[in-house]
N, C-alpha and C positions, 0 to 999 in steps of 0.2 A: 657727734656721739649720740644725740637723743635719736638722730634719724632712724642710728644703729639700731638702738634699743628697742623702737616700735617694728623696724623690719622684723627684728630675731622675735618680739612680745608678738606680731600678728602670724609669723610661720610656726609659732607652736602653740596657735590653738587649734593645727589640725590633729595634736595629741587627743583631743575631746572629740574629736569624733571617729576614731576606734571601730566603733561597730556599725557606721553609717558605712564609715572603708571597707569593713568586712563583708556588707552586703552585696557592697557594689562590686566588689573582686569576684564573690561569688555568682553575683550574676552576671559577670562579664564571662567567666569560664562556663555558662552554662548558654549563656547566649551562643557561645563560640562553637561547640558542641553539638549544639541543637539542631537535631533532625540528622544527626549522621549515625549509621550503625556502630560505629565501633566506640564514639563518644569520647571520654576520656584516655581509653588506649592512644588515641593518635598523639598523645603525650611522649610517647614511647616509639611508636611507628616512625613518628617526621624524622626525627633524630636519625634513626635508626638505617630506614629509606636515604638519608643525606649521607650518612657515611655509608653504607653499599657502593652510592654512585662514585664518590672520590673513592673510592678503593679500586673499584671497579678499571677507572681512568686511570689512576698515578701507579695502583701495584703491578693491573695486570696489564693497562694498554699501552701507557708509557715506562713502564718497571723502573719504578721509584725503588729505589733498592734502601730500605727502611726497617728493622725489624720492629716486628709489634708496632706497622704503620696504623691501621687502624684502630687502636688505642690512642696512639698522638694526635689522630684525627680527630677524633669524638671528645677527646678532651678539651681540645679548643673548639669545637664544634659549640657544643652544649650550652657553654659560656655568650658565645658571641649570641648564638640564637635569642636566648635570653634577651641582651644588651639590645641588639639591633629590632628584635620585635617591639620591646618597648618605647624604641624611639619613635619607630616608623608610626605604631597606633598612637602614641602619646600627641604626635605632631599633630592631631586632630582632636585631640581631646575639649578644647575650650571650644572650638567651633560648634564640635557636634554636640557639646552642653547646654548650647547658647539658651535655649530654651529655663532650665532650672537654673542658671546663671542671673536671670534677669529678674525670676520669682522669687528665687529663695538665696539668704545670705547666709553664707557659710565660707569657708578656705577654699578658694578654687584651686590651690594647689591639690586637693583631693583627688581631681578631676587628671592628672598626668602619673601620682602617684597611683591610680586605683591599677593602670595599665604593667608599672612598674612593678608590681605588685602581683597581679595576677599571671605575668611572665617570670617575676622569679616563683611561683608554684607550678608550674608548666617545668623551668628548669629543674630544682629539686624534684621531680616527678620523675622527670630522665634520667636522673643521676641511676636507679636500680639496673638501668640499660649498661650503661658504663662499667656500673660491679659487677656488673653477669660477663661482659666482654672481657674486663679483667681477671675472673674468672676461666672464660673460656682459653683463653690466650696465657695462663698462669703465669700472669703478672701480680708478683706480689705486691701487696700496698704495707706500709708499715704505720710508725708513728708519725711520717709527712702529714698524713690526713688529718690529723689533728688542727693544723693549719687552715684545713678547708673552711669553715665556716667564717675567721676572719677574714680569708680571702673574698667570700660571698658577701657579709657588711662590708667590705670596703668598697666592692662591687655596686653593692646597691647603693652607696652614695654616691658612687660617680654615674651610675645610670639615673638615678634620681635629678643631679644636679643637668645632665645632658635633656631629662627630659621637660624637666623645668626652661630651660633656654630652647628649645624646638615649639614647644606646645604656645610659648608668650609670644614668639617671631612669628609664625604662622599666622596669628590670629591680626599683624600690623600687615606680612605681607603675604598673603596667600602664595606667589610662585614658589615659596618656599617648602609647599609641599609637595612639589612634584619634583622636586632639588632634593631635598634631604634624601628620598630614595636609593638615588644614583650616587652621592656622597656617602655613604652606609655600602655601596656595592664597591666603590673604588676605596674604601676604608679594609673592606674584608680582604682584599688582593694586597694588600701592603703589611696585612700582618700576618705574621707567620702561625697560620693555624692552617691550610694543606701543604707548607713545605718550613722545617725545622729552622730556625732565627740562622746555624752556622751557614748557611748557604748564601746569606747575604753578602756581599762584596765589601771589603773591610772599609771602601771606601767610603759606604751605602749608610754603612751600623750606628751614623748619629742620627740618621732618619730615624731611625729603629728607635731608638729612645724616645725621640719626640714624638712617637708612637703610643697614646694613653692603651689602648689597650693589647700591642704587643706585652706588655708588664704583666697583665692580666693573663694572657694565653700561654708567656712561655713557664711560669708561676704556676697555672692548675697542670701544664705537660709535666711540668718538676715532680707535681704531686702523686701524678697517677700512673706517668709511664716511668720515671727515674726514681720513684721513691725515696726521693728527697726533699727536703725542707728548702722552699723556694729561699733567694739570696736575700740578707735584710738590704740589699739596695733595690732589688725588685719590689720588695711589700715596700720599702720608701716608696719609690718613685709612685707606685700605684695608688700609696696612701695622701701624696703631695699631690697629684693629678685629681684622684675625687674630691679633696677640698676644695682645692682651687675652679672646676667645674660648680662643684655643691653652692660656691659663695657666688660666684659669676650669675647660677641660674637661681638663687635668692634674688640678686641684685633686676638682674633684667625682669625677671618676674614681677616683682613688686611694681617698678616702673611701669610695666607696660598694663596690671591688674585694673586700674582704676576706667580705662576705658575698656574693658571689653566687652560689660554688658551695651554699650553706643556700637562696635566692634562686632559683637555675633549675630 
């Protein structure tokens, strides 16, 4: 129980540094940026560029027969981009700190949240993409939306807690970041964000569950192509998935913190 106490009393003194977070987000998104003409638009382009090309493939080359395909597209699109960029930058987040790790004491959980963090402003950045296509395509959105921002906290705790357990493994065993990649690419074909969750074979659909973030994709589709209120077993399961990551990557975190400055 005391062990308890000092993990939850050392992971919330990254509360107290706020604006040290704030800096580093923002110069992560300006590093990111840097030296390209369009700069911040590509917030809106990448996305944007990603769903032309699946549209391109499943409406017109394989004719996915889908109405308002691209809506369901970019719905799960958006989200995952999010999730999976953070993981994949975060995986290197303690390595490439190793430097101010070893001068300066502070919460190196800092150092995987700043990633997590600066990719959910990247996603909310997109989102006017998605309201303009629903817009253009007049797909109505209603009171589902309301919904959105819980779904995005639950979101961020289960991407937080994922990137907490990549960033702490990485730094014990390096192959792990040329794995996590390809784990993250064979994750995105198992969930249904370019082809709708009914298509899966009934005998397939417990995969689909133990899927953390199908819960996520088919939940923002609900929101924005169905305009409806995703299922309260969906925001369960989604919400019992981010704790249980959130706790898991507490746990291996802390564990493995104590040598990384020996480590980076």
């Amino acid at each position: 129980m005391q062990n308890i106490k000092s993990i939850v009393k050392d992971f919330s003194r990254i509360f107290q540094y706020k604006s040290l977070i704030w800096m580093l987000v923002a110069k992560e998104l300006k590093a990111r940026y840097r030296g390209t003409f369009f700069g911040f638009l590509w917030s809106f382009l990448n996305p944007l560029l990603a769903m032309l090309t699946y549209v391109l493939v499943f409406s017109i080359y394989m004719k996915v027969q889908m109405e308002n395909y691209s809506v369901f597209l970019l719905s799960g699109l958006l989200p995952w981009f999010w999730f999976s960029s953070a993981v994949n930058e975060a995986s290197n987040s303690i390595i490439a700190n190793g430097g101010l790790i070893k001068k300066i004491s502070m919460p190196m959980e800092i150092f995987p949240l700043v990633y997590v963090a600066s990719n959910l402003l990247n996603f909310i950045l997109s989102i006017p993409v998605l309201l303009a296509l629903l817009f253009i395509m007049k797909v109505h959105v209603g009171p589902a939306l309301l919904v959105f921002p819980v779904l995005v906290f639950i979101q961020f705790i289960f991407t937080f807690g994922f990137a907490l357990i990549v960033s702490s493994v990485t730094v014990k065993f390096r192959d792990f970041l040329y794995l996590i990649p390809n784990v993250i690419q064979i994750w995105y074909f198992l969930t249904p964000i370019m082809y709708p969750a009914t298509v899966i074979p009934e005998k397939y659909a417990f995969f689909l569950k133990l899927n953390p973030f199908a819960q996520f994709a088919v939940a923002y589709q609900d929101i924005f192509l169905h305009n409806r209120f995703p299922s309260f077993s969906c925001l369960l399961n989604s919400a019992a998935f981010s704790c249980f990551f959130m706790i898991i990557g507490i746990f291996i975190f802390q564990g493995f913190k104590q040598s990384f400055p020996e480590e980076v």
